[in-house]
N, C-alpha and C positions, 0 to 999 in steps of 0.2 A: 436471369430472365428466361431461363429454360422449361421450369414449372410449368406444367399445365395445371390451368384453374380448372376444380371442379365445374361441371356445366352447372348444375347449378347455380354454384356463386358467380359464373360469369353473367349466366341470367337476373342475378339479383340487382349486379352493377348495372347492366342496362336498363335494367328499370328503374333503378334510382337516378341516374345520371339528370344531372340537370345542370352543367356547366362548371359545377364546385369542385373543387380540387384543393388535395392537402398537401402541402411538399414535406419531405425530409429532408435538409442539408448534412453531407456528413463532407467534412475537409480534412487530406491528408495532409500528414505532417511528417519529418523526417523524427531518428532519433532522439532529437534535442528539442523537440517539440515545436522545432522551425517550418514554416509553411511551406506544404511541398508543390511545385521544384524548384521553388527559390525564393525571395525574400519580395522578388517586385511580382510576384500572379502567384493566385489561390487560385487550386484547382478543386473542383465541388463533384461529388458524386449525390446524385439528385433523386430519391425514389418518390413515384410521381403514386396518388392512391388518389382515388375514389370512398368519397364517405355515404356509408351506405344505410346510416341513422340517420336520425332529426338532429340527434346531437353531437355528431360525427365522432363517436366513440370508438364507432369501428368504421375502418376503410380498408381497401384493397388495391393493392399495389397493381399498377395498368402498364409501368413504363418506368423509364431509367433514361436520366438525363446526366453527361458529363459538360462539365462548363469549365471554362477559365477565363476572369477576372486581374485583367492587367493593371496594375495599381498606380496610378500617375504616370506613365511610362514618358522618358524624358526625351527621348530619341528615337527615330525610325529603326535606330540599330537594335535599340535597348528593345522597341516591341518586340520586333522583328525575332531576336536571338530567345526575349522569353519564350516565345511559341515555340523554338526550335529545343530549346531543354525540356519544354513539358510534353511532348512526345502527340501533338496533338493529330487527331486525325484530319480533322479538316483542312484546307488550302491557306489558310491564314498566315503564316511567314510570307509566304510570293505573294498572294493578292495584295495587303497592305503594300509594298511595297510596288505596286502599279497604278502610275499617274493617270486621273482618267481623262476625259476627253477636253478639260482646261486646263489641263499641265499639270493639276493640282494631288499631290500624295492623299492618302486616304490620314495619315496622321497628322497632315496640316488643318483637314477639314476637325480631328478629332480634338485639337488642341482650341482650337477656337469656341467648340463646342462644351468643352470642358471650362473656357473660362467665362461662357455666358449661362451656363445652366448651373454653374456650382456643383457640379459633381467631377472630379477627375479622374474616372477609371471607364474601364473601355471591358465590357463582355464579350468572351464571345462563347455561342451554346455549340456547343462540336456533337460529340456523338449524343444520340437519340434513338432509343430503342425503345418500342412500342409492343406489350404483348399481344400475338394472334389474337386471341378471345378478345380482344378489347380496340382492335383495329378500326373498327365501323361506328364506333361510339360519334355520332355528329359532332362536326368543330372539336374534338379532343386534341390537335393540334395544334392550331392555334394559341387552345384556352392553356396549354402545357408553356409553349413559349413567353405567352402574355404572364403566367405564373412565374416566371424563372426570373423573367426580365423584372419585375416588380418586388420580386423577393430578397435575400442576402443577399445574391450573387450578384443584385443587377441595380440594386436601390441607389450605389454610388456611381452607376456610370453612366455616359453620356451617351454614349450609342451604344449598337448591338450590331454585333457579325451573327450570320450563319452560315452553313454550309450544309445545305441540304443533301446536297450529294453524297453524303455519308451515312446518312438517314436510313434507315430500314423500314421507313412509310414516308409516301410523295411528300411534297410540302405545296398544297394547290395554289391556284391562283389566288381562289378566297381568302387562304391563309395568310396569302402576302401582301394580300390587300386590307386583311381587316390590323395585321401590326405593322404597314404603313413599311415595308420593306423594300429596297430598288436595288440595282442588282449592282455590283460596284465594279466600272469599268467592263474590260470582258473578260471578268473573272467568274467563278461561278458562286462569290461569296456575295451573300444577299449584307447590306446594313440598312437599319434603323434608328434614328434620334430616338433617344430615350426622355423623350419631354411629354406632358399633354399637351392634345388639340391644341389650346388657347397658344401657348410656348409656341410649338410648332409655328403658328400663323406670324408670331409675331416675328419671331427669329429668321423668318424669311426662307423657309426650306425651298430649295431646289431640285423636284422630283428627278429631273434628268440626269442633275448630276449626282444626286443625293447626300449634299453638303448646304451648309449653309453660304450664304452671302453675304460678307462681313463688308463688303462696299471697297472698290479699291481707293477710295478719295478719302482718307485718315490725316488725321492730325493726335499729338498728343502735347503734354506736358507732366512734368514732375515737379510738386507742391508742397512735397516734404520739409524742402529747405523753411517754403513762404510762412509755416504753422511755427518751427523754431524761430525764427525771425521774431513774428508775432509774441511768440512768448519772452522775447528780451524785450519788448518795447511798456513802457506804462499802463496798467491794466486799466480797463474803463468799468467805470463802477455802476451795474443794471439794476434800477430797484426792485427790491425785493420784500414782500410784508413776511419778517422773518420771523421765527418766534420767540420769548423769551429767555434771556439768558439764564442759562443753569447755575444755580449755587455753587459756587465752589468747591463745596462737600461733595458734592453729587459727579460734577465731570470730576474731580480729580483722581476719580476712582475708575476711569475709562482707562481700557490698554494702548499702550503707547503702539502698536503696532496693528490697528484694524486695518485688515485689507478691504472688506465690502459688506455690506450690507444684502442681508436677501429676504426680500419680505415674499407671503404667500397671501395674496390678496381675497383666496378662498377660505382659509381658514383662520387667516388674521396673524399666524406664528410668526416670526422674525426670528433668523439666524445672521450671528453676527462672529464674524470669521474673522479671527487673527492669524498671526504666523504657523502656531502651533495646536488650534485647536479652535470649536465650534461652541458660540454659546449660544443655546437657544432658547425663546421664551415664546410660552404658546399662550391663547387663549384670543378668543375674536376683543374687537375694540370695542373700549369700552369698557372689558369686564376686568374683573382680576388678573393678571395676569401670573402664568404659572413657569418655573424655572426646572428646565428639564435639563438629563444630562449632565456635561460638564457644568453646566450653568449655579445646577446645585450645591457644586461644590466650594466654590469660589467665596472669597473671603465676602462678608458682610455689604462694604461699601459695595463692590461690583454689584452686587444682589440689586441695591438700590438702584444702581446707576443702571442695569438690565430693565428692573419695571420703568424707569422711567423714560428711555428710549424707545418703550413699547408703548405705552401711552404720548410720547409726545410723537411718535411716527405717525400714528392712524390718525393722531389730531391735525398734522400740519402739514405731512411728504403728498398727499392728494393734490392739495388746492398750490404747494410752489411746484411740485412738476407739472401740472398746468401751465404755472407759469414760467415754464422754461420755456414749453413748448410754442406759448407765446410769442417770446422773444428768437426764438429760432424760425421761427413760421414768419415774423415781421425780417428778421433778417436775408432768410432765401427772397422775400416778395420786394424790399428795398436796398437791399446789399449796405445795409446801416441798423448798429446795435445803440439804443436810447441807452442817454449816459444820465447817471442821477443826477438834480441841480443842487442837492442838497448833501455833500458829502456826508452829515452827522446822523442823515437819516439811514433806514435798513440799507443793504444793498451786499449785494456780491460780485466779486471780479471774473472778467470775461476778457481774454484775450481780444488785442487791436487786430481785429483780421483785416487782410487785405483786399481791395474792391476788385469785384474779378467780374463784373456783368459788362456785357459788350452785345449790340443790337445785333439782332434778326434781323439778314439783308433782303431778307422778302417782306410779303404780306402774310397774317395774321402769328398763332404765338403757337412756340414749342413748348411741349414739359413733357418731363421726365416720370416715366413710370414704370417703376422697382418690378422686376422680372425673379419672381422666389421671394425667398427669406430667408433672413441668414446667410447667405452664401457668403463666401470671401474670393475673387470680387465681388465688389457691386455692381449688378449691371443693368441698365438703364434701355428701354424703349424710348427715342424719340417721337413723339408727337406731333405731329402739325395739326393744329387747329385752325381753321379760318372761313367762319360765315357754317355752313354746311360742309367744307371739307373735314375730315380726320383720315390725317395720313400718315403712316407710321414711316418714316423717311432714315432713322437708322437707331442705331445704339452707341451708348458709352458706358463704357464701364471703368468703374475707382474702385482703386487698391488703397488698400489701408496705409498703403506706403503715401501715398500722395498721387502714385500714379494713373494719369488719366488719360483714357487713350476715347476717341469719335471715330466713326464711322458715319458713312453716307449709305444709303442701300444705294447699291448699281443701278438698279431699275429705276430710281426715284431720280426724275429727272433729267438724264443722263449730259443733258447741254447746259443744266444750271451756271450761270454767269459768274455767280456769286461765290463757288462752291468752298473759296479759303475764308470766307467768311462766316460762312455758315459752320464751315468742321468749328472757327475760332469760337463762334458761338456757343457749340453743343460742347464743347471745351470749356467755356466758361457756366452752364450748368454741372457738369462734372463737379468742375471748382467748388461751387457752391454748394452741391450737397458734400463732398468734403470737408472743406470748411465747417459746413452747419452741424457735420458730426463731432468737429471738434469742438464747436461750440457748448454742443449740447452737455459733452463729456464733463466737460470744464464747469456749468451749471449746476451739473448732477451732483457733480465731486461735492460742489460748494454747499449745496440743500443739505448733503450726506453731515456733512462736515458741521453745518450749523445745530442739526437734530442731535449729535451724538454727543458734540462737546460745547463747550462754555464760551470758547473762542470765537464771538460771532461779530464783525467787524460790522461796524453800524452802530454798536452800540455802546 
């Protein structure tokens, strides 16, 4: 960072400047190609440029950013000691470890935060070095951090540390205001949730303290047992308009060991994935379809038996995953799966789930609504709805285990009468979308199951 830029070129970047920025990531690694300085933080060396095209062909390095990237970190010790082997410059071993003004660690706020935003790793940007020539560029600070933070180093994690004080240019008010930074405890390490606005709002950030509020009124339960259960007991048979059973010639020529199905609904192809290999067949619905790959290889009957799970997929996986989704949509709104009256007709089996709905001790109705995608947990905004109100009153979040855990917001009410009743409540939506995903699995299996082979019970 010693270079001086031509004036010139330094005049060029200020004329082009308009907010854009290109990062570099480079990450060290030891000998063995292990992430250096250890296996739980990536440490990033970050060259920060200015693109000085239309079509940023060419840019110009303005700034040098070092960061590290604590990966799931399990324990205050474990943060704690990673900062201490990666040689960091900033205050981050002792801050994290000062309780701020509710008793509460900065990695208690951090582990909550990781499991309602789905991301589990924890940034923090340490040293920052700015070239002279390029010091005065408007918001070039800010726009550096919001780049880092959004980028590799920062896309999995939940919050952000800084420490400006290490900095070789201020870090203003503005800048800490426009990435929503507060200062942690009386340390001199600024953090940041690493969510959008919308996140932010719902999760219930608490500027003063700058953690969230996970509500101390919690309830849980563990549901894993209830789904094994479910699955020893007599399956209940859901109709289903299935489609016709396959020739014998045709499935007997299926592998005995399909793990799944992956259809691309853009281009119409199907890949269909065994133990040891991928067969795919392309061509939109409808048309010919064509045997790529492994696919082409494969003895005769499979050939057959490939075009014709390409054509019976586009003709029939539409309209029954619809109607799964039926059956699982009527399940969450009655906590009851419609059994067929007709054993001999179509149908597919659906585990006996268990009733798990239990009333809202107030007025009007809660629901749950999915915060992300994908993440593992799932985690849920509570809802109240009633007449004109909507009120976001807490969250729950379900683990794939079974595990379900409510929260009430602290703020939300705080004399509520009711409050074991209500955590039972938001407990028992937990339940239910639990449940409804095993439901749906068990459906899906069963559609997959009917398309691919001859085995189709109903008929």
């Amino acid at each position: 960072m010693t270079d001086a830029p031509d004036a010139a070129i330094a005049q060029h970047v200020h004329d082009a400047w308009d907010g854009s920025l290109r990062l570099v990531h480079i990450t060290i690694s030891d000998e063995d190609g292990d992430a250096y300085p250890g296996q739980d933080v990536d440490r990033w060396v970050i060259d920060v440029r200015v693109p000085v095209t239309d079509d940023e062909t060419e840019a110009v390095s303005v700034a040098e950013v070092t960061a590290f990237t604590s990966r799931e970190p399990e324990s205050l010790e474990a943060l704690v000691l990673g900062y201490q082997v990666s040689d960091v410059a900033g205050s981050f071993p002792s801050a994290v470890a000062v309780r701020d003004a509710t008793g509460e660690t900065f990695f208690s706020l951090q582990t909550h935060a990781a499991e309602m935003l789905g991301r589990p790793d924890l940034l923090a940007i340490d040293r920052l070095t700015v070239r002279p020539a390029y010091r005065s560029l408007p918001g070039l600070v800010s726009a550096l951090v919001d780049a880092v933070r959004n980028g590799p180093a920062g896309r999995t994690a939940s919050w952000v540390l800084a420490d400006p004080s290490v900095w070789d240019v201020p870090f203003r008010e503005e800048d800490r205001a426009a990435g929503e930074f507060v200062q942690w405890a009386d340390t001199a390490v600024l953090a940041s949730m690493n969510a959008a606005p919308d996140d932010l709002e719902r999760l219930a950030l608490a500027p003063a303290a700058g953690g969230i509020v996970m509500g101390a009124r919690a309830d849980e339960a563990h549901l894993g047992d209830a789904i094994e259960q479910a699955m020893t007991l007599p399956a209940i048979a859901v109709p289903f308009d299935l489609p016709p059973k396959l020739p014998a010639s045709i499935w007997a020529a299926a592998p005995e060991d399909v793990h799944g199905v992956h259809p691309d609904e853009a281009t119409g192809s199907i890949t269909v994935e065994t133990h040891d290999e991928q067969l795919e067949v392309v061509g939109s619905p409808g048309t010919a379809p064509q045997l790529v790959g492994t696919s082409a290889s494969v003895d005769a009957a499979t050939q057959a038996w490939l075009r014709t799970v390409h054509q019976r997929w586009w003709q029939y996986e539409p309209d029954l995953h619809a109607r799964v989704h039926d059956v699982v949509d009527e399940y969450l709104a009655t906590g009851h799966i419609e059994s067929a009256s007709d054993e001999l007709a179509g149908h597919l089996h659906a585990p006996d789930l268990p009733p798990y709905r239990t009333e809202w001790p107030g007025t009007g109705t809660v629901f749950l609504e999915e915060l992300g995608e994908d993440t593992e947990p799932v985690v849920f905004d509570a809802v109240l709805e009633d007449g004109t109100r909507h009120e976001h009153i807490g969250v729950v979040v379900v683990h794939e285990s079974g595990h379900v855990r409510a929260f009430l917001h602290d703020e939300w009410e705080p004399g509520f009468p009711q409050a074991a009743a209500a955590l039972a409540h938001l407990i028992s939506l937990g339940a239910g979308e639990f449940f409804a995903d095993a439901l749906h699995d068990e459906l899906s299996a069963g559609v997959e199951h009917a398309i691919l082979t001859g085995d189709v019970r109903g008929h």
